[in-house]
Each structure stands twice: as structure tokens, then as C-alpha cells.
N, C-alpha and C positions, 0 to 999 in steps of 0.2 A: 596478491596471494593466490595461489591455485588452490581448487576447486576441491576439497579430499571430502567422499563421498563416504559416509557413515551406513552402519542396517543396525536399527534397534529391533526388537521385536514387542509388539502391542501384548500379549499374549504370552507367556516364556513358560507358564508352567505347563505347556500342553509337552515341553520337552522330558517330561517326568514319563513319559509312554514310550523315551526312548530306550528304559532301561530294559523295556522286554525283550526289543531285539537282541543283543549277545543272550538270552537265554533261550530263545526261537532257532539262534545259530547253534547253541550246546544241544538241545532236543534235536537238531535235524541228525547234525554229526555222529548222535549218540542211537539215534535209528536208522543212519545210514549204514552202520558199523554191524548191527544188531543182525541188519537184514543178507549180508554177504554170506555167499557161500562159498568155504573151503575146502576145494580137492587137494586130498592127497593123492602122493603118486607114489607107488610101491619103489620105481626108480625113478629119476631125471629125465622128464618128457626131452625128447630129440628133439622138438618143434617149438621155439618161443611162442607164445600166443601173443599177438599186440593187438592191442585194443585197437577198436575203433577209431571213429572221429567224435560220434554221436555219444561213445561210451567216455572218453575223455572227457566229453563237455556236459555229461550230467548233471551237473550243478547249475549248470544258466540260469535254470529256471528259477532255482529258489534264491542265487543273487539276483535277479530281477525283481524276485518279488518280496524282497528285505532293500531293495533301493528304490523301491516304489513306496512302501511305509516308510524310511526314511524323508522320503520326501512329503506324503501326506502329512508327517508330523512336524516338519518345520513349515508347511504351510497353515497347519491351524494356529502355529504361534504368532501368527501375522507379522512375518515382516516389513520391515518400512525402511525406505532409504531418507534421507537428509544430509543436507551441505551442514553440518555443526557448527553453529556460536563464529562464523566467517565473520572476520571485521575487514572493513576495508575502508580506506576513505572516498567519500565523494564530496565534489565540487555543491556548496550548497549554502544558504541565511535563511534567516528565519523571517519573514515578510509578516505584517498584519496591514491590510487595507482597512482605514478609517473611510466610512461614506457617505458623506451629507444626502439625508432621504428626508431634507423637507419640500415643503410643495414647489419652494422656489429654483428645484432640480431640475423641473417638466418645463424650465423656458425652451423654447426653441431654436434660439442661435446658433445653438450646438444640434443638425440634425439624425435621427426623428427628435430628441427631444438630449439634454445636459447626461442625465441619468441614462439615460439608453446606452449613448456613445459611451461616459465611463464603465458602465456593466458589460458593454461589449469588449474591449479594450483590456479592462482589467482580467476576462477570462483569456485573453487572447496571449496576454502575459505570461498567467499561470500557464498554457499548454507551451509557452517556451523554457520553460524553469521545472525539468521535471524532478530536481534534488531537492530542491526548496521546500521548507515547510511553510505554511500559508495559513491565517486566522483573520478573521473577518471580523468587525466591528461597523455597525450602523449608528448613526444619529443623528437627531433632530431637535428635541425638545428634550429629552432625554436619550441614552445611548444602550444600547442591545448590543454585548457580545453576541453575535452569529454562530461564530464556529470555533471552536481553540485550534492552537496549531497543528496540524495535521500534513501528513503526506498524501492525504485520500481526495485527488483534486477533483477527480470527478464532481466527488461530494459537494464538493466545495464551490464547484462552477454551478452546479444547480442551483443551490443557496443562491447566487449573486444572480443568474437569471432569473431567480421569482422573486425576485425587491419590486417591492413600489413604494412609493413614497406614502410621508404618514405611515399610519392612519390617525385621523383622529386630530388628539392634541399634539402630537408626536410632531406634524408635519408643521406646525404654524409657529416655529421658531428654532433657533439655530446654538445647539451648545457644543462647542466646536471643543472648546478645554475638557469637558466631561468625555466627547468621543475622546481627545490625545488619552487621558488618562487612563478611560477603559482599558484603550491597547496595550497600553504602558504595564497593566499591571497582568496581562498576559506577557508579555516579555520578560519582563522582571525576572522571573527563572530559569530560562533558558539559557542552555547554557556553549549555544552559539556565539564563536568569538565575531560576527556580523551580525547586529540586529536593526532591523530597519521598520518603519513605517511609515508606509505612503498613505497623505490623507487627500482627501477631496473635497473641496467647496465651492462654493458660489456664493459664499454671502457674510454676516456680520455674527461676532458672537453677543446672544441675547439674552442666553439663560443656561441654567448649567450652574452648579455649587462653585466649581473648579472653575477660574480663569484658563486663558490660552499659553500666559507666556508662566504661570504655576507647573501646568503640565508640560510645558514645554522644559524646563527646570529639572520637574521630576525626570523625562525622558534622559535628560543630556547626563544626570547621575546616573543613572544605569545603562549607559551608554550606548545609546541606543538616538542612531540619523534617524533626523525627518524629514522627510521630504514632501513638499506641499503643493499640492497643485488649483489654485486660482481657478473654477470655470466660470467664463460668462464672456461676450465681448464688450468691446467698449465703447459706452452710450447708452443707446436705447435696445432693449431686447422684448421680445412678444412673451410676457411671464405670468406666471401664478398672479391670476385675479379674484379670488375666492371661490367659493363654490357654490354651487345652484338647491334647488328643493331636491333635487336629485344624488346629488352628490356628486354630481360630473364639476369638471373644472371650466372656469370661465378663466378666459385668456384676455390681456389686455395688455399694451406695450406700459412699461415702465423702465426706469433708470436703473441700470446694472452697480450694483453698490457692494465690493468687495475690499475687505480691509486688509488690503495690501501689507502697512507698514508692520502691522502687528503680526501676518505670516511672517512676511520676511523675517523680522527678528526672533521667530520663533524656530524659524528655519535653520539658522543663523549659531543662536544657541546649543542645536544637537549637531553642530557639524554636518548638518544638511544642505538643501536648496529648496526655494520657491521659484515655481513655476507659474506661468500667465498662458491658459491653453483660451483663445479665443473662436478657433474652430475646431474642427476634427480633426484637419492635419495637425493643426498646432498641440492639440492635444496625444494624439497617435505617437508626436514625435515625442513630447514629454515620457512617455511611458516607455518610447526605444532607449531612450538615456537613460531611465534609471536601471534599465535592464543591463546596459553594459555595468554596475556594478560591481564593483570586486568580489569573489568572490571565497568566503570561510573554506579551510578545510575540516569538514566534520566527519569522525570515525562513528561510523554506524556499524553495530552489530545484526547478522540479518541470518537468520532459520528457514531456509527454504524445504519446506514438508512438499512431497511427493507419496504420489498414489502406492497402496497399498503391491505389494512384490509374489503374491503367493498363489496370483494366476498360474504363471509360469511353471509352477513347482507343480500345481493340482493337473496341469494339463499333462507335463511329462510324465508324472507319476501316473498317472492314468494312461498312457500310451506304453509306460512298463509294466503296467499290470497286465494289460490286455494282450501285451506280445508275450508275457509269462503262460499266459491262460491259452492261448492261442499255439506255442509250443508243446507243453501240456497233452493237449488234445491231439495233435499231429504228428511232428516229426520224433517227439521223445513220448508218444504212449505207450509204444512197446517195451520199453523198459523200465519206467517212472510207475 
């Protein structure tokens, strides 16, 4: 659809000071008229008189200076320009990232640390999806909506750059059904014909009201893919060993323990996939596939406001006054 550029005006009643000018033009005409003088000639002068140049054009001035208040009066009505109520469609779903932030995120298999490399990755995502709306949901022991869906990615990548795991009770156990479900019920209303959620784990679900494959049920009725991605590798990994008087983390190797069978079939459920990211490539590359995507066509309606219009009008109009004022004085004093 092209572009068709609107001027409203901020202001419109200052157009009520435009009714003086035709009566500025009736008073001028009415003492232009007033002030002539008429010879008579006993007989018909043998000589036409023809006017000047100067004398032809004695009116400039005061057209000048009726299109200079012309113009000062539509600039105190502020006009504004705007692309109007433009629909167009773009290429776009509506994404919520589910994120396991318990402490057993900080293993190291995946380096600097499980969480790191998804929070890097998942922003790297968004800055390739810039139609997409995007909503955040964390959890652990319990679940945090972050963000609702939003096209403000900025926003949105900051949020997922200041995650840390936990805190607290938050971090010391894994309810992976209560994250599916948070997201789910952000979705639920959207009314993108693509709705997707990618979750993230590394571990078992422990706790949470909501089971996994409950919410994975609820998602698949509101039709809405999961996509799941598994982190940890396989065996032994350097993980979450409690924490100190301090509160730092003490690290110690244990057995990477992820319930595979129960993503999968949760996966499975929404017309999704589970994924098994055991490094960073492998994980990188999970997030390049789900990027390729299909993707919805959504009509968006979009008001693009631009800067106020009435520089321009106070600047001319001010360069017709001054060239009124400046004729005025000089070339038309001798007879004005």
C-alpha cells in the first residue's frame, strides 16, 4: 500500500484570526480608493499617462504582508504530518521463550556457563526476527512472567541479559509444567495464526501445581507448537553443588539427569520438536532451526507521528514580512 501522507492540526482554533484578514483586505481597498486623486481635464489630454512599474505594483507590499499572517496563522495551529491508520502485512508469530533459571543452569558443559550461552543465543534470535513479537517467561521453583508480548526487543533483550538464576527458593528446584503453562496463558489470546514456545531446560520436573504433559495438553488446545530444547551433555558435567556462607556457588561434577521421554511427548503433543543441545554448536544450531520457522501473515495497523510542520511556515512568513518592511522603507516610500 503506498504511503498517503495526512496534516492534521494540533491547534485549529487559532484558524478563527483568519477571519480578519478579508476585512484587513476590505479596509486597505476602502483607503486605497479614499486616498486617489482625481483630475479633471477641461478636454481629453493628447498624452496617455502610463503608469509606472513601481506604481503598477503598489500593492506587493501589503500582499506580502496578508501572506505572511496567513502564514503565521497556520503555524500557530500546529500542523503535523502522519502516514494514517496504514495496514500492511508483515511476515511475523508470536514467540514466548520459557527459561529454566534454576541453579542447575550455571553447569559448565555449555561454556561460560548453560544460561549464559541460552541468554546469548536467545537475544541473538530476536535481533534476527524483527516482525515477531516476543514474551518472556522464567522458572524455577516457581514461574515469573518477564515480559508480555511485545515488539519492544530492545526491552526485551535487556530483560534476558540481567537473568540470573534463583534467587533464593526459586533456584533449588525445577517446575517446568507451571513455566509451559505461564506461557500458555499469555498466548492464549493472541490472535496470531503462528504461536510458538520455545522452552529451555536442563533438568526434571520437581514441583509446580501443573504437571508437564497438563500443560503441554493445554498448549496443543490453543494451538500453540512447543519446541523444547534439552541442555546438558551426556554423563558427567561440573554443576550446581550448593552454596557457601557467602552465597557464591560451589561447583562439583555430577550426573546430568534430563527427562527426555516426557519432553519428547510433550513436544510431540503440540506439533512441535525436542531438541538435545549438548554444546554450544549443538545448541546454536537448535535455535537456527527453529528460526527457519514458517512464518504467519499478520496485518498490522501502524501511525507513524512526525515532527511538528510549522517551522517552515514561521520562517517564510517572517522573511515576507521583512521583505514587506524592507520595500516599505526603500523602493515604495515615495509613494506608500
Amino acid at each position: 500500500m503506498d504511503k498517503l501522507v495526512d496534516i492534521s492540526f494540533q491547534s485549529p482554533g487559532w484558524f478563527l484570526l483568519g477571519l480578519a484578514v478579508p476585512l484587513m483586505i476590505w479596509w486597505y481597498i476602502k483607503r486605497y480608493k479614499r486616498n486617489q486623486v482625481t483630475l479633471v481635464y477641461a478636454a481629453p489630454p493628447v498624452v496617455k499617462i502610463r503608469k509606472s512599474f513601481k506604481q503598477r505594483t503598489i500593492h506587493f507590499p501589503f500582499i506580502l504582508r496578508m501572506l505572511a499572517l496567513v502564514l503565521f496563522i497556520t503555524a500557530m495551529a500546529r500542523p503535523q504530518g502522519f502516514l494514517g491508520n496504514e495496514e500492511r502485512d508483515t511476515e511475523g508469530i508470536d514467540i514466548v521463550f520459557v527459561l529454566d533459571v534454576s541453579y542447575s543452569m550455571v553447569a559448565k558443559d555449555l561454556e561460560p556457563t548453560r544460561l549464559e550461552v541460552a541468554k546469548s543465543l536467545m537475544i541473538k534470535f530476536i535481533k534476527s526476527r524483527k516482525h515477531d513479537r516476543f514474551g518472556l517467561v522464567t522458572f524455577g521453583t516457581t514461574a515469573v512472567s518477564k515480559t508480555p508480548l511485545t515488539l519492544d526487543h530492545r526491552r526485551l533483550m535487556d530483560r534476558i541479559a540481567a537473568i540470573q538464576p534463583g534467587p533464593g527458593e526459586m533456584g533449588f528446584y525445577t517446575a517446568i509444567g507451571l513455566g509451559l503453562g505461564t506461557a500458555v496463558a499469555r498466548l492464549e489470546s493472541s490472535e496470531a495464526k503462528s504461536k510458538v514456545i520455545v522452552l529451555v531446560t536442563d533438568g526434571v520436573n520437581n514441583a509446580g501445581e501443573i504437571s508437564p504433559m497438563v500443560a503441554a495438553e493445554l498448549a496443543a488446545s490453543y494451538g500453540i507448537r512447543v519446541y523444547i530444547i534439552g541442555v546438558g551433555t551426556r554423563g558427567m558435567a561440573e554443576g550446581f553443588g550448593g552454596l557457601d556462607f557467602n552465597g557464591n556457588i560451589i561447583y562439583e561434577y555430577q550426573k546430568v539427569e534430563i527427562d527426555e521421554v516426557e519432553l519428547n511427548k510433550m513436544a510431540d503433543k503440540t506439533n512441535g520438536k525436542y531438541f538435545r543441545a549438548t554444546d554450544n554448536n549443538s545448541l546454536e544450531n537448535i535455535f537456527r532451526e527453529i528460526d527457519v520457522l514458517e512464518k504467519s501473515k499478520l496485518k498490522t495497523k501502524e501511525i507513524i507521528n512526525k515532527p511538528d510542520k510549522f517551522f517552515w511556515l514561521v520562517l517564510l512568513g517572517g522573511l515576507l514580512f521583512m521583505l514587506e518592511i524592507c520595500l516599505r522603507l526603500t523602493y515604495y516610500r515615495s509613494i506608500i
